[in-house]
C-alpha positions as CSV (number, residue, x, y, z in Angstrom):
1,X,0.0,0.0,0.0
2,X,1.1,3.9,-0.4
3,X,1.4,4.6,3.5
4,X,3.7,1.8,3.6
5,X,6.1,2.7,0.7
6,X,6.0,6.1,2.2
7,X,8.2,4.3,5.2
8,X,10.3,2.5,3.7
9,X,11.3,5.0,0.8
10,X,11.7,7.5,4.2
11,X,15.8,7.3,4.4
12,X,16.3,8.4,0.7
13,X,13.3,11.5,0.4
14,X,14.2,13.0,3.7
15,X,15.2,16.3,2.9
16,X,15.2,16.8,-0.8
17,X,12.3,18.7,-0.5
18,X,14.5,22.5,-1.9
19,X,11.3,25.1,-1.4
20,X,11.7,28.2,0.7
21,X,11.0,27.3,4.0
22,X,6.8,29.9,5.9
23,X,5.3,29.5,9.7
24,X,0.8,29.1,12.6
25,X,-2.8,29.9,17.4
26,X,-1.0,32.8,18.0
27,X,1.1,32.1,20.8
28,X,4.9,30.8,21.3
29,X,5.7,27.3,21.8
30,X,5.3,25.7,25.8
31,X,9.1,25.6,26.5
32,X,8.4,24.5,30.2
33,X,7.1,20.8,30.2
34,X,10.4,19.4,29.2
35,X,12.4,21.7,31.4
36,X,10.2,20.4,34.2
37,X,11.6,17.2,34.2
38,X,14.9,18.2,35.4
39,X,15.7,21.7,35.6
40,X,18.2,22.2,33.2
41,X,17.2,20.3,30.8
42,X,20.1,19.6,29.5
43,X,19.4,16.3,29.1
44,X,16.2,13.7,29.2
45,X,15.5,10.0,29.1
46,X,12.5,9.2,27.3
47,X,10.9,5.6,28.0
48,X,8.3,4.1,25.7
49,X,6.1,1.2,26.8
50,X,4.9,-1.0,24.1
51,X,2.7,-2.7,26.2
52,X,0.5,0.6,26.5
53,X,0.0,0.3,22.7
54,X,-3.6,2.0,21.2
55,X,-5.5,0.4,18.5
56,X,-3.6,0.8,14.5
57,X,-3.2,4.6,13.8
58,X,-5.7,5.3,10.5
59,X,-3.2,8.2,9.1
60,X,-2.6,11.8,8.9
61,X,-5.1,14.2,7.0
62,X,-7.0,17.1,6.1
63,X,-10.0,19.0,5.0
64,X,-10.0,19.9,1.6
65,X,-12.5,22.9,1.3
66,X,-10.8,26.3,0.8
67,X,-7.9,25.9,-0.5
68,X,-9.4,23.1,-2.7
69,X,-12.1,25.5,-3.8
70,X,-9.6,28.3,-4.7
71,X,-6.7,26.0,-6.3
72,X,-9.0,23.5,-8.4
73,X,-9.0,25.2,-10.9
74,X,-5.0,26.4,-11.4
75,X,-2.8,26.0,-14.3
76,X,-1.5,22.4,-13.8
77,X,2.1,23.3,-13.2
78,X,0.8,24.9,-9.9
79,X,-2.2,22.5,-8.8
80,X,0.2,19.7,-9.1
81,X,3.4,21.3,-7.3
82,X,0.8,21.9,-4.3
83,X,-0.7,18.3,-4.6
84,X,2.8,16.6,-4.3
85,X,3.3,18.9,-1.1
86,X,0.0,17.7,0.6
87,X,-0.1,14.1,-0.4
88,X,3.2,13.3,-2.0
89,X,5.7,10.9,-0.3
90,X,8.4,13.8,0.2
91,X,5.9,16.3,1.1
92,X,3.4,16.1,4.1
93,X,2.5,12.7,2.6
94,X,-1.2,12.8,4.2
95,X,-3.6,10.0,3.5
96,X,-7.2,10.8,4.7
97,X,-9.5,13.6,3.0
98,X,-12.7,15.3,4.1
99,X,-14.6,16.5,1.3
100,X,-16.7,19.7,2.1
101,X,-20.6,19.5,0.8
102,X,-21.1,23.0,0.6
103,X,-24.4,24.7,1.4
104,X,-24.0,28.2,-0.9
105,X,-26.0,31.2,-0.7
106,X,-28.7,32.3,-2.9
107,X,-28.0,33.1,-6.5
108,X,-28.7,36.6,-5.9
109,X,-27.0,37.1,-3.0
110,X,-23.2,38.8,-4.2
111,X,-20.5,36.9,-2.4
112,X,-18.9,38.0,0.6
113,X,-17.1,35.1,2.1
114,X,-13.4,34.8,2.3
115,X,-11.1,33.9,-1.3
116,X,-12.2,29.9,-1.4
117,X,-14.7,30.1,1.4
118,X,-17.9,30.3,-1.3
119,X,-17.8,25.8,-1.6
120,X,-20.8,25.4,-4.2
121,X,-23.8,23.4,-3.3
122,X,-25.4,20.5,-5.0
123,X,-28.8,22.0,-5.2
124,X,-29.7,23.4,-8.9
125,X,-32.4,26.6,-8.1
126,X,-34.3,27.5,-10.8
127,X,-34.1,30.5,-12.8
128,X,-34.6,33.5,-11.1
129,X,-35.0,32.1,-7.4
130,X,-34.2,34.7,-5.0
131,X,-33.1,34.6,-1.3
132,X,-36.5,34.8,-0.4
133,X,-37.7,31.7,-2.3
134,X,-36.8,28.5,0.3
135,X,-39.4,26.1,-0.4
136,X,-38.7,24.8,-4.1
137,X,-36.2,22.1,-3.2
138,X,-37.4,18.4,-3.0
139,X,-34.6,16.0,-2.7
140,X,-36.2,13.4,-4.1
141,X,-36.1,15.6,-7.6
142,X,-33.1,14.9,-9.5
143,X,-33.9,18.6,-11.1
144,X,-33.2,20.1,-8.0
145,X,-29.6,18.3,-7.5
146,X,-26.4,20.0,-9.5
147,X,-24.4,16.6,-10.1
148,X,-22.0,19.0,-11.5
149,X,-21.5,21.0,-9.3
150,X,-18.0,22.4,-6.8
151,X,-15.8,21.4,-9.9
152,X,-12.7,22.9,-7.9
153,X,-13.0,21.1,-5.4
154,X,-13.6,17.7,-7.1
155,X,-10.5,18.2,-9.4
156,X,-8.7,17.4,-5.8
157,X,-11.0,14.3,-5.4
158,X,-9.7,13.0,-8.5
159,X,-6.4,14.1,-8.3
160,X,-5.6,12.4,-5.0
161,X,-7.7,9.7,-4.8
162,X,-5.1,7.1,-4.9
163,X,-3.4,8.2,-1.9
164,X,-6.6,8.4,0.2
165,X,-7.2,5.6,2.6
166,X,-9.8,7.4,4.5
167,X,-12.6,9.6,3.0
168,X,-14.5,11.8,5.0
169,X,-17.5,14.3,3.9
170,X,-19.0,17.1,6.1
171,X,-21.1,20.0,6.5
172,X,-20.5,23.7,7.9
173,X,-23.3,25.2,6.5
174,X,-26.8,23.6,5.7
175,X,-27.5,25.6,2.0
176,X,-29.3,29.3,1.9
177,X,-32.7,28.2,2.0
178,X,-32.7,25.6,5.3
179,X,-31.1,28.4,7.1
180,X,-33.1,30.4,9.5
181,X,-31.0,33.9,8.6
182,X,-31.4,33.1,4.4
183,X,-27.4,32.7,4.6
184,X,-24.5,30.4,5.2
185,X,-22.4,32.5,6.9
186,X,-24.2,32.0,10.3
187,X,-27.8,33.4,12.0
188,X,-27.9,37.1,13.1
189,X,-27.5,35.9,16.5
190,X,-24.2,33.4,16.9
191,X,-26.1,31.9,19.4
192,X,-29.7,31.0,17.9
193,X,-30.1,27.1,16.1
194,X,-29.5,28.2,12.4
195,X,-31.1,24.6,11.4
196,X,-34.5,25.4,10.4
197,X,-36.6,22.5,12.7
198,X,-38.8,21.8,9.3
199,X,-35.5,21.5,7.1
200,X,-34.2,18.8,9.8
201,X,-35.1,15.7,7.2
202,X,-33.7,17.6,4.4
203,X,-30.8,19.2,5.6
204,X,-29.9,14.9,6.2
205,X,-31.1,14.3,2.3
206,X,-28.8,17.0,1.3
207,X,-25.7,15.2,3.4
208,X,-26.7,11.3,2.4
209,X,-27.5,12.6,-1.4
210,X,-24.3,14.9,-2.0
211,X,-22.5,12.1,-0.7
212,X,-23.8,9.5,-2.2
213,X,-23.5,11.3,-5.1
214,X,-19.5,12.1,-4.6
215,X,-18.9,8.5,-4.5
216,X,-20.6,8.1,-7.9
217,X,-18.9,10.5,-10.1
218,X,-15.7,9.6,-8.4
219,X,-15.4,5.8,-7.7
220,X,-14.5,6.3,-4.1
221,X,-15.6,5.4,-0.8
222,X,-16.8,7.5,1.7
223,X,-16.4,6.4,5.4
224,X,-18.1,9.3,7.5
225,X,-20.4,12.0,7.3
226,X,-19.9,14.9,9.9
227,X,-23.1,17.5,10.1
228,X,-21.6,19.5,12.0
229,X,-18.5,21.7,12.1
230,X,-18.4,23.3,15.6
231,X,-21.6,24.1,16.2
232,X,-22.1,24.9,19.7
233,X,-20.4,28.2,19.7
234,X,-20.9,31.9,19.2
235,X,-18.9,32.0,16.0
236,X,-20.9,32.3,13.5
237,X,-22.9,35.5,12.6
238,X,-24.0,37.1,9.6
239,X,-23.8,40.8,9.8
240,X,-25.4,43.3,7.2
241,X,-24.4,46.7,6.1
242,X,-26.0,49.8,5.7
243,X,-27.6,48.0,2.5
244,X,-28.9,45.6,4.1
245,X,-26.2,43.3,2.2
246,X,-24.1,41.0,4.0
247,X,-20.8,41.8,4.7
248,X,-19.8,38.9,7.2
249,X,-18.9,36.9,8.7
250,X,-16.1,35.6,6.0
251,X,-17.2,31.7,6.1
252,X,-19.7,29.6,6.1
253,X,-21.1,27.9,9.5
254,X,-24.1,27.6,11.5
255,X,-24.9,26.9,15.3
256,X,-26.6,24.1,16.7
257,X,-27.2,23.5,20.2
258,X,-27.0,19.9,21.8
259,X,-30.8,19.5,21.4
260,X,-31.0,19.8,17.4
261,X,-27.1,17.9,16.9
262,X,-29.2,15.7,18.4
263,X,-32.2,15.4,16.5
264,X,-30.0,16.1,13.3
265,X,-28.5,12.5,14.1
266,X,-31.5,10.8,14.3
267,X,-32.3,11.9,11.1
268,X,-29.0,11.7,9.3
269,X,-29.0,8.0,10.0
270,X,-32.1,6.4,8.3
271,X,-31.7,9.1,5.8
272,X,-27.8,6.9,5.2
273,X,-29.2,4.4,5.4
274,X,-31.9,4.0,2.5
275,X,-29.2,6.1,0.3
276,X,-26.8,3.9,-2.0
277,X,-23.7,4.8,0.3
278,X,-22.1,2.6,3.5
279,X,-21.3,5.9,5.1
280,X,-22.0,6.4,8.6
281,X,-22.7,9.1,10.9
282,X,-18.8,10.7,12.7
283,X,-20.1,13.9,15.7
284,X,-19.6,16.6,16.8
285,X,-16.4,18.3,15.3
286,X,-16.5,20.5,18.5
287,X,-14.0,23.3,18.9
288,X,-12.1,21.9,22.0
289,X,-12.2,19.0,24.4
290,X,-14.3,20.6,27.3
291,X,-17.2,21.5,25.1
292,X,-16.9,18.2,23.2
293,X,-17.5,16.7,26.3
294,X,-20.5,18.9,27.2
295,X,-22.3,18.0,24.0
296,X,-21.6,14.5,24.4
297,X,-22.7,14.1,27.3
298,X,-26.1,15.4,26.5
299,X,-26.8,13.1,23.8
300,X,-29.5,9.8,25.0
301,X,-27.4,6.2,24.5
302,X,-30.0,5.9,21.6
303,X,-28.1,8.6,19.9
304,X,-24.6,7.8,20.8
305,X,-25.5,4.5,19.6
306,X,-26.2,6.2,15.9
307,X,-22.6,7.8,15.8
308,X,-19.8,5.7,14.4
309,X,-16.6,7.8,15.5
310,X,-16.4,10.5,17.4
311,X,-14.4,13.8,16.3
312,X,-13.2,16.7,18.1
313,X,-10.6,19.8,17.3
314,X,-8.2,21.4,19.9
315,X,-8.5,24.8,19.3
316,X,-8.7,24.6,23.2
317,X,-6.3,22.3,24.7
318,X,-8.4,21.4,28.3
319,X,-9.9,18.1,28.5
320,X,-8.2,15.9,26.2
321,X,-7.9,13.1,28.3
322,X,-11.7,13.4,29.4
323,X,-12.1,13.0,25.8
324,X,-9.9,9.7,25.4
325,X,-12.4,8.5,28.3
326,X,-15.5,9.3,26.7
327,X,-14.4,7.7,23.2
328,X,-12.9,4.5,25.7
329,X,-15.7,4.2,27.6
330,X,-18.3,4.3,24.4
331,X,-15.8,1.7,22.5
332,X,-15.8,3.9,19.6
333,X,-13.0,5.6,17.7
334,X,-11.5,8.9,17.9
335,X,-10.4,11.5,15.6
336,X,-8.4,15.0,16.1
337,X,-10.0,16.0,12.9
338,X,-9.1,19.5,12.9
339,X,-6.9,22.2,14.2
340,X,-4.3,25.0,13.2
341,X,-3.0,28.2,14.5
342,X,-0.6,31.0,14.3
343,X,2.6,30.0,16.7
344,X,4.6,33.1,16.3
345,X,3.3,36.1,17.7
346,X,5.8,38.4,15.6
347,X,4.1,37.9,12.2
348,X,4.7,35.9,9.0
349,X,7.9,34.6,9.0
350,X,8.7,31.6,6.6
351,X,12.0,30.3,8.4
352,X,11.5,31.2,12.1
353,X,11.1,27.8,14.5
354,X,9.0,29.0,16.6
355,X,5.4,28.1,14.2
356,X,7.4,25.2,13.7
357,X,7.7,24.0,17.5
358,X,3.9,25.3,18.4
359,X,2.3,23.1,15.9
360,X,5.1,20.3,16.6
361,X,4.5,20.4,20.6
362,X,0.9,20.3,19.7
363,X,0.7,17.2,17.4
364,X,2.9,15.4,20.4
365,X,0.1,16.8,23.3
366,X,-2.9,15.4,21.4
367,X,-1.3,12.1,20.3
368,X,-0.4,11.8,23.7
369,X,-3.3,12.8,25.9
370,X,-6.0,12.4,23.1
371,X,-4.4,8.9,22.0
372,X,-6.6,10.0,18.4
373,X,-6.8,6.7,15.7
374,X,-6.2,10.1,13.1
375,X,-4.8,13.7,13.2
376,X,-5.9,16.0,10.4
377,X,-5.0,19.7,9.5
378,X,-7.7,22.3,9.0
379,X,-6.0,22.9,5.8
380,X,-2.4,22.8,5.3
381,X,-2.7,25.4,2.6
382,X,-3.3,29.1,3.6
383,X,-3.8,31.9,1.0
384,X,-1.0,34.4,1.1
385,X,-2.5,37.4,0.7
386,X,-4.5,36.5,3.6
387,X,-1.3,35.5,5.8
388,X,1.2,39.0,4.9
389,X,1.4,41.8,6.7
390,X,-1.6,44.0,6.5
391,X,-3.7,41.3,5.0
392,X,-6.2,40.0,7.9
393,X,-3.8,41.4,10.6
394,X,-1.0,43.8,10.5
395,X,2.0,41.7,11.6
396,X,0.6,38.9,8.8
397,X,0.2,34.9,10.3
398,X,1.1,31.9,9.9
399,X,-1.8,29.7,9.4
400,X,-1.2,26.8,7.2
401,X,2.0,24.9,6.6
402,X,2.3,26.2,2.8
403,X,1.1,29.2,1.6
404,X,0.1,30.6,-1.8
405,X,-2.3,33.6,-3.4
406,X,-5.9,32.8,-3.9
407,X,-6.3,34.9,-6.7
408,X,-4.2,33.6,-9.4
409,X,-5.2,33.2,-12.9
410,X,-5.0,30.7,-15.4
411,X,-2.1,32.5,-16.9
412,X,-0.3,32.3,-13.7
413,X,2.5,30.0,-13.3
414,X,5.0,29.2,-10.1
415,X,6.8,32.1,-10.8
416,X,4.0,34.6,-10.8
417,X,2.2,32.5,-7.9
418,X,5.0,31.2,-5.9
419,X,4.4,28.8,-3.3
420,X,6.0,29.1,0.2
421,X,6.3,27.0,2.8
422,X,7.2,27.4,6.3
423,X,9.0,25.3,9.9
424,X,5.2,23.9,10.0
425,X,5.9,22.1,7.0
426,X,9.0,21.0,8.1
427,X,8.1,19.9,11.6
428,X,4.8,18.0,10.9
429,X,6.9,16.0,8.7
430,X,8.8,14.5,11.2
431,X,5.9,13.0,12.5
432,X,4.0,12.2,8.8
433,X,6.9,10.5,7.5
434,X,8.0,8.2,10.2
435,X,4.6,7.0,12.0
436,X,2.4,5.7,9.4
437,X,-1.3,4.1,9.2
438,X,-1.0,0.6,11.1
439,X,1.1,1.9,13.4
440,X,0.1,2.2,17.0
441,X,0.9,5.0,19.3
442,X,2.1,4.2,22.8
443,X,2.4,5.4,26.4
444,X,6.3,7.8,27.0
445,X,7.0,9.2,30.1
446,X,8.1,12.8,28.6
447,X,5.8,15.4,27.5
448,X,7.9,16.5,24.9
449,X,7.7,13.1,23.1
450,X,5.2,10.9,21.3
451,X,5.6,7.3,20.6
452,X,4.7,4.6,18.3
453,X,5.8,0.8,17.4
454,X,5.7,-0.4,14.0
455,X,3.0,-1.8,12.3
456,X,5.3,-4.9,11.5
457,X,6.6,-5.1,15.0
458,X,10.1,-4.7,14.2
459,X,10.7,-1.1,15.2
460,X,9.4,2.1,16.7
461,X,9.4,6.0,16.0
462,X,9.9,8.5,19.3
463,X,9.3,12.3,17.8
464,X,10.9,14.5,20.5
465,X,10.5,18.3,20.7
466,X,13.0,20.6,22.0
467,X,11.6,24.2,22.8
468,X,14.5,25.7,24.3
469,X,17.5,27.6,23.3
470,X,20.2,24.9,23.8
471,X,21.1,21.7,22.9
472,X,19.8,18.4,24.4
473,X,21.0,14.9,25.0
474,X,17.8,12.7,24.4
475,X,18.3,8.9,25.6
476,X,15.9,6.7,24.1
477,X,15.4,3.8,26.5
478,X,14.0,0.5,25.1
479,X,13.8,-1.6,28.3
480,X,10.4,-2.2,27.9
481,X,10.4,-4.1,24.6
482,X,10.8,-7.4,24.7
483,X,13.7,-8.1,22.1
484,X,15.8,-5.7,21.3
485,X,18.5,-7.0,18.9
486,X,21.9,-6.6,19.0
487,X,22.4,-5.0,15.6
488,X,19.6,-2.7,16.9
489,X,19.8,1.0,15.8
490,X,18.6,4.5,16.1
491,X,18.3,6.8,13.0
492,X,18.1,10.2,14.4
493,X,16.1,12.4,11.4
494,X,16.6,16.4,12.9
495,X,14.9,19.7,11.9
496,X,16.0,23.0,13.1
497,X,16.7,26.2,11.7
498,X,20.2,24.5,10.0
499,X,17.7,22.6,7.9
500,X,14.5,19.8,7.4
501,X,14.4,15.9,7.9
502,X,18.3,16.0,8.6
503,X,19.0,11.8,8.8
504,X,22.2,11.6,10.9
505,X,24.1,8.6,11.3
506,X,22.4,5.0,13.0
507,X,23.0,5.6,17.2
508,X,23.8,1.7,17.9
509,X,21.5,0.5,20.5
510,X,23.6,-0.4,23.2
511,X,21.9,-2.2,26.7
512,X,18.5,-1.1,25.5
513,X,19.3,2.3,25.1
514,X,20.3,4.9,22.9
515,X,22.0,8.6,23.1
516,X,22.0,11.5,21.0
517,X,21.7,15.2,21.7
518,X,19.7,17.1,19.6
519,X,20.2,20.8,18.5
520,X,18.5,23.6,20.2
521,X,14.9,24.8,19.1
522,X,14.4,21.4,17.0
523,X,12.3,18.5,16.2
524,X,13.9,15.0,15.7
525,X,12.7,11.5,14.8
526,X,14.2,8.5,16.0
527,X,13.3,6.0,13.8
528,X,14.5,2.6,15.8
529,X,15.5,-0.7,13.8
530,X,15.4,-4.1,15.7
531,X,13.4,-3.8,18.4
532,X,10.1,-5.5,19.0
């Protein structure tokens, strides 16, 4: 299979990749949780048990939405560069996709969402409906379906389908017309349902039939439907102008309180069911943890019991573990299936460590206290213009590993819409490129670590952080495997600001355990050989 090619081909891609190296939650990396271990933190054992192993990892992903909808449609020489960077074996090398079923405004309402955030419906309105015509849809009428439509968007279906193990599809928005505000960008209170209770049953047509339909035109399968993208918050609004036109907010979402995710559910599944696709129902894609949790709770058992996997994003970092519990205690599987941020409170900066070190700290802190079968990106592609000083903030950010404009044209090419990537990029590879799908994270007695044994049983990968401003000496200890050869080694792979996926020489394995110091402000993998 691809993940596993993507392993063993690892020791002759890392670091070839020759692109100018861009930086994303603004705040600087936690440089204390190593430290804490023993002061000067000059140097750290880290322990992985293999007997606290979790259930085969599913893969690395993301959602493809935005920067789907903006790049579909590129020149090829551009489209394919940035393919090869998300889903290429020398690039983040992801294998799990979540397709976003738009819900689209009225034809005559003028756009005002962010460059890639208008994701076509499916629906096909007849000539000359208006925002004020709601009740013309039937799902049941194949007139009122666009089979056609999002073409951006599917060009990345097509285009990528052969590395995807895992496909999700999911809503933020139900369309215009099921909305109680007449627009996908949110009610005119954040904190009002934006469900219509009438459109319940067809906001779940919409889901099943788009999906159904995806896996049609595209000979793939779906695995998961997710109604929801964060909907028990106040973040989504639709504000007006003087005009009475919309001018925000810049994306599309809708609230839904406990009570109508709920009864959303209990419609999405029959409506699944008598549709021609095996997908089943993944909930609630809250923000963070704590409010995860909260939701969860709320739901009967009949409606837990209608909910395949459960999905949550760490925008907020509180609660993880009470997460892991939930997801234990309902024998169901768990996905981190979104998250991002800033990192660097000085602005965009493509070369800087410290983006870099947030997101890499991060991906450690939920494999380790979320113990997730999948981590996926928000999107791993930012627009640029969006990201550079005085675009939506004065310093500029750092979302997204790789950045590029949204606005180029079909006489564009990689010169004239360059693509730039930041120490994201290069850090999240150090975890993409050496613990793979069948894999199976386990327990390591340093915060700064994650840990995982090989799918074949024959090795492990320890990813180790270092957030401070001088050099460590990490000591891998493997005296709680079982056989540890003698010709048993250590690859150390580094990144720091001297350079990306740096593969030093094998560290012999000597009494179980294994030395090497690693440079200041850097991420390493030690990809171990031999024990099992």
């Amino acid at each position: 299979m691809a993940h596993r090619t993507r392993r063993t081909r690892l020791l002759t891609v890392l670091g070839t990749t020759a692109l100018t190296t861009t930086t994303v939650l603004a705040m600087a990396p936690d440089q204390s949780s190593a430290a804490a271990q023993d002061g000067s933190a000059a140097s750290v054992t880290v322990r992985p048990d293999p007997a606290q192993a979790q259930e085969e990892f599913q893969g690395w992903g993301t959602s493809l939405v935005w920067f789907a909808n903006a790049t579909g449609g590129y020149p090829d020489e551009i489209r394919e560069k940035l393919a090869d960077l998300v889903f290429g074996d020398s690039g983040l090398g992801l294998n799990i996709a979540r397709y976003n079923i738009g819900g689209g405004n009225a034809p005559d309402v003028p756009d005002y969402l962010r460059p890639g955030g208008a994701v076509p419906g499916w629906w096909k309105a007849p000539a000359g409906t208006t925002r004020e015509d709601t009740d013309w849809w039937d799902p049941d009428d194949p007139a009122d379906w666009d089979d056609r439509a999002d073409s951006a968007q599917r060009w990345w279906v097509d285009r990528v389908k052969g590395d995807i193990d895992h496909w999700e599809t999911f809503s933020n928005s139900p369309p215009w017309f099921m909305t109680k505000s007449g627009y996908v960008s949110g009610g005119f209170d954040a904190t009002e349902d934006q469900l219509k209770t009438e459109s319940v049953d067809d906001f779940a047509a919409y889901l099943a039939g788009a999906t159904a339909r995806l896996e049609k035109a595209h000979g793939i399968k779906v695995d998961t439907v997710a109604p929801f993208n964060e909907p028990n918050t106040n973040y989504w609004s639709t504000r007006l102008g003087a005009d009475g036109r919309p001018v925000g907010g810049r994306q599309e979402g809708a609230h839904m309180g406990p009570d109508l995710q709920q009864k959303v559910i209990g419609a999405l599944a029959p409506a699944l069911a008598k549709s021609p696709t095996d997908a089943k129902i993944s909930a609630m894609d809250e923000t963070n943890p704590t409010l995860f949790a909260e939701n969860w709770k709320s739901y009967p058992a009949g409606v837990r019991d209608l909910v395949e996997r459960l999905n949550v994003h760490t925008y907020g970092t509180e609660g993880r573990t009470a997460v892991r519990d939930l997801a234990k205690e309902a024998r169901k599987p768990l996905w981190m299936s979104e998250v991002d941020g800033d990192w660097d409170p000085d602005g965009q900066d493509f070369t800087d460590m410290k983006s870099g070190l947030g997101l890499a700290q991060h991906m450690v802190d939920d494999l380790r206290e979320l113990e997730p079968r999948a981590w996926l990106f928000w999107q791993p592609v930012e627009d640029y213009n969006n990201m550079k000083p005085g675009g939506e903030s004065e310093k500029g950010g750092n979302w997204g590993s790789i950045q590029l404009p949204f606005d180029c044209t079909a006489k564009d090419t990689l010169k004239t819409c360059p693509i730039r990537t930041n120490t994201k990029f290069d850090t999240a590879r150090n975890f993409t490129h050496t613990i793979r799908p069948g894999d199976r994270l386990v327990t390591v007695d340093d915060t700064s670590s994650a840990a995982a044994v090989r799918a074949d049983g024959k090795g492990a990968t320890v990813v180790h952080v270092n957030s401070t401003a001088e050099e460590r000496t990490v000591t891998v200890d493997l005296s709680e495997f079982t056989d540890v050869s003698p010709d048993a080694t250590m690859t150390p792979v580094v990144t720091s600001a001297d350079g990306a996926l740096d593969e030093r020489d094998p560290v012999p394995v000597a009494d179980g355990h294994a030395p090497f110091t690693v440079p200041a402000e850097s991420v390493t993998s030690f990809v171990i050989d031999g024990a099992s």
